[in-house]
N, C-alpha and C positions, 0 to 999 in steps of 0.2 A: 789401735791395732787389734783387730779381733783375736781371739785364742785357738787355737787350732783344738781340735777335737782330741788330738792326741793325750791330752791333759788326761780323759776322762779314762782314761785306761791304765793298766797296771806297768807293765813292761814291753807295750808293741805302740809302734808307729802305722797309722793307718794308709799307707800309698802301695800302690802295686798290685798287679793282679795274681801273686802271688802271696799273698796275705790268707792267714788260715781264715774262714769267720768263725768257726769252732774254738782256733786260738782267741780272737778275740773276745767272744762274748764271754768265755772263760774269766779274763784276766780285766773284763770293765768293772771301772769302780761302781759302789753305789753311789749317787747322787742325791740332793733333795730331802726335803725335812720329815723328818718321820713323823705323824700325827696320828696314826692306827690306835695309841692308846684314849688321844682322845675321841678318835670315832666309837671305839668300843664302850667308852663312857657316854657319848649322847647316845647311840642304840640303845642302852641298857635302861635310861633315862625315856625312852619313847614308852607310852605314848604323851606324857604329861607335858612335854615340852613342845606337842604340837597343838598349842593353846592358840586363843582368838586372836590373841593381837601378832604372834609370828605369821598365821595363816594371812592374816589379812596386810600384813608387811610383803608375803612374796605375792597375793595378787599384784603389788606395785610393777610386776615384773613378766616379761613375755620368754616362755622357756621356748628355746630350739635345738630340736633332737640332732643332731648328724650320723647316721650311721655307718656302719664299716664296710670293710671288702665284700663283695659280693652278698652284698643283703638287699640286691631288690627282690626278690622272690619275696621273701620274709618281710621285708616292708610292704610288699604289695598286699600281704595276707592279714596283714594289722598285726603280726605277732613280734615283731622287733618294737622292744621300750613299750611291750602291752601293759606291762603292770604298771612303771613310772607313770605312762601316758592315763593310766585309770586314776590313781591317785591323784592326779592335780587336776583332773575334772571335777573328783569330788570336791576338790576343797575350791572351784572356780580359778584355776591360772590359766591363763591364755600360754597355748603351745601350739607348735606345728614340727612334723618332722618336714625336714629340707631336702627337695627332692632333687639330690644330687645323682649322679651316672656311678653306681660305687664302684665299675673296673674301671673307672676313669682316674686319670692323672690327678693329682692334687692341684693345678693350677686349674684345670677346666673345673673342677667341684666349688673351687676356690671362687671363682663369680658364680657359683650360685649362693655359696653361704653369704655374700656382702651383699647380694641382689634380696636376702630372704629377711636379713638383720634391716636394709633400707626401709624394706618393707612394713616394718612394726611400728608404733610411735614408742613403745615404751622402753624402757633400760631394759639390753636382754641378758638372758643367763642362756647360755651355751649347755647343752651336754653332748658331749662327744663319745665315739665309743670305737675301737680298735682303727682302721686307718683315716676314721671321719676326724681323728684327734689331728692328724698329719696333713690333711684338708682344711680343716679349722685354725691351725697355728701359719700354715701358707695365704690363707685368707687375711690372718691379725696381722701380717707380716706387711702384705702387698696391697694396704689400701691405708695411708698416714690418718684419715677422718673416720674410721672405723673403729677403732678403739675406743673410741667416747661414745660409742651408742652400746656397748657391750659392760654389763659393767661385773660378769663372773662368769668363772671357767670351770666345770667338772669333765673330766676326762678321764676314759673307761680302755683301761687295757689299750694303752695305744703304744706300737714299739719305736717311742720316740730317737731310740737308738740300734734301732732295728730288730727283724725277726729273724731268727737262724732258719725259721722254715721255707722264710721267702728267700735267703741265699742259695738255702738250699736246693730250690726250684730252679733258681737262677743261673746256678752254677755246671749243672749236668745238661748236656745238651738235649736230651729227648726231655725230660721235664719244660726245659725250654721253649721248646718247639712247641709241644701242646699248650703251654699255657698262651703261647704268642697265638696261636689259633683261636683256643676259645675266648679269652680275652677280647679279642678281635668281633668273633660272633655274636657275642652280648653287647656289642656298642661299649669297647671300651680298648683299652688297649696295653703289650705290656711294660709300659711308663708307670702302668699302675701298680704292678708288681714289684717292679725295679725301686721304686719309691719306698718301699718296705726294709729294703737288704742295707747292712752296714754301711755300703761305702756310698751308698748315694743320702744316708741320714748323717754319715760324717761329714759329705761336701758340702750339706745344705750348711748345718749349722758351722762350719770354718765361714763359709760366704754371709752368714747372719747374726753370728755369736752375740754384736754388739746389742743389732735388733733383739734379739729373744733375751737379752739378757735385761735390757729398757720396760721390753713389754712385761715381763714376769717380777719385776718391780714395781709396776705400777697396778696389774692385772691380778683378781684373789683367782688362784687357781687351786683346784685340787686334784691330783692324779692318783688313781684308783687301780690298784694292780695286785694280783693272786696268783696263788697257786693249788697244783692239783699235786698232793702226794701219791707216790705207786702205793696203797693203803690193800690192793687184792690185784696179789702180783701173779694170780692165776686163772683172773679174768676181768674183764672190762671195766673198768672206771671213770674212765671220762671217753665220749666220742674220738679223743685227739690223742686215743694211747699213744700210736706211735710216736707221731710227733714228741710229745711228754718226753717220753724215754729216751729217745734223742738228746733233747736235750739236759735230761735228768742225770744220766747214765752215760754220753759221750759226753757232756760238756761240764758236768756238774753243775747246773744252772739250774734251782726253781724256775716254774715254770707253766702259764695258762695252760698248755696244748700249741700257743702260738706266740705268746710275747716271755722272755724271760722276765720276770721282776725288778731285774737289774735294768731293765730296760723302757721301766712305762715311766718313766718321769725326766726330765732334765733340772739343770742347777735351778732355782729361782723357786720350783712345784713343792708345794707339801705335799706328801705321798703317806696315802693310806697302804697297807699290804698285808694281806689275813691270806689263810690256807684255804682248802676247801672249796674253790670255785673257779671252773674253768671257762674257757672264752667265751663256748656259752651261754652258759650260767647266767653272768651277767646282763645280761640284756634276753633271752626268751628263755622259757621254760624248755628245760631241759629233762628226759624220762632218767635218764643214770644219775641226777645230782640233785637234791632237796638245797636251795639256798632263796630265803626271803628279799627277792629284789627288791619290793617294794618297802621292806625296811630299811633292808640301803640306800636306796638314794632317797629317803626322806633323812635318815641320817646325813648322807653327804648333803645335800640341801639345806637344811637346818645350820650344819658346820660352815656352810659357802655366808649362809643370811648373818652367821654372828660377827666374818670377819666384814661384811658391807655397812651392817647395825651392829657394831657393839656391847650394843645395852638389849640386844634380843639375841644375844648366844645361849645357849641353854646351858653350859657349864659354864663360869669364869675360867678362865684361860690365865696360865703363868705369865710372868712378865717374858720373863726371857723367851717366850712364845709366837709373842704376838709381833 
């Protein structure tokens, strides 16, 4: 019998259209295994741990980017995962970003990512990055032979529990309206939005729980999720102040600008979670925030290859860890 989502929350039942989402994301538990301290020990540990024989362990492997909401523009420009994408040329890994519709629904993305993974001969590693995570886990879900050509999952800001901003769009009707317009004009539509907000990330996982709790047993996954402090409460900090403060300040929620923290991970994901970096940040350079992506995700990549190889982690890892 699956578990209803309700579990993952403090004191509210998820049904009705009268459900606060403010109350909710307020009162969801955390989820998911905290590993931040070891990511910040292999960081600290780079560059020595990026020696010949790990290097030549992940050429074994074909990486594929997925990116988020509304990032064809940014995709089109080569600046989405420009810095991942530089570092693994240097070191020779076969990549390709997956050229999915990003205002598109996670089912239609969804045959592209299992059309992109066919397409490789090698064992692939996934990296995903804010709604391409919720594309990518609709992909692992909706193809049974799929998961044995995939053999790791990193996953970037994705609000696998939804975002309060996309409720928020959702819920007022003139926000509504436009984004059902523009959506519409970029070739996509808004299923894609709606895909984001609580109650449609609660229905999925009530109708999949067993699914995603099978696949995240057997799947090395890591989810990567941040926040931006109000640090210069008298001018601009992150591109996503408002949003921020929203949720910072109404809801008491850390917080990217668009996913809360409490919400980039489900049961099963070890969850990395550091300050200092908003949605972002993450994936292209941004002019208000100094953050080393490409130290990141050679760190998150390194941490993905110890749990595949073992005997090439760059820290030993606890028992009770692993």
């Amino acid at each position: 019998m699956a578990r209803s989502i309700s579990w993952l929350v403090a004191s509210v039942v998820v049904t009705g259209c009268s459900h606060s989402y403010r109350t909710f994301y307020r009162d969801l538990r955390p989820v998911g295994s905290d590993v931040t301290a070891e990511y910040e020990s292999v960081s600290a540990a780079l560059p020595s741990c990026l020696d010949a024989p790990r290097t030549a362990a992940l050429r074994r492997y074909d990486v594929l980017f997925v990116p988020g909401f509304m990032s064809d523009p940014a995709t089109a420009l080569g600046i989405y995962f420009e810095d991942h994408s530089a570092w693994l040329r240097e070191i020779e890994v076969e990549q390709q970003v997956v050229a999915i519709e990003s205002e598109a629904a996670p089912g239609q993305n969804a045959a592209r990512i299992r059309s992109a993974i066919d397409g490789v001969d090698k064992p692939v590693l996934v990296v995903s990055h804010s709604k391409g995570g919720i594309d990518t886990l609709t992909a692992l879900l909706g193809h049974a032979g799929l998961r044995a050509r995939v053999a790791g999952w990193i996953t970037i800001q994705t609000p696998f529990r939804g975002s309060p901003v996309a409720d928020r769009y959702l819920t007022y009707s003139a926000y509504h309206g436009f984004y059902r317009g523009l959506l519409q004009l970029l070739g996509g539509s808004l299923a894609s939005l709606e895909s984001l907000g609580f109650k449609r990330r609660a229905a999925e996982y009530d109708a999949h729980a067993q699914q995603i709790d099978a696949l995240l047993a057997d799947l090395p996954t890591l989810a990567f999720a941040s926040w931006q402090d109000d640090t210069w409460p008298w001018q601009g900090d992150t591109l996503f102040e408002p949003e921020r403060d929203l949720m910072l300040k109404e809801m008491g929620v850390k917080n990217d600008g668009l996913v809360p923290v409490v919400s980039g991970a489900l049961p099963g994901m070890e969850l990395v979670a550091i300050s200092g970096v908003d949605h972002l940040s993450s994936v292209v350079r941004n002019p208000l925030m100094e953050f080393d992506r490409r130290r990141s995700f050679q760190t998150l990549l390194l941490m993905l290859l110890g749990r595949l190889q073992p005997e090439l982690a760059c820290l030993p890892r606890h028992a009770d860890a692993q």
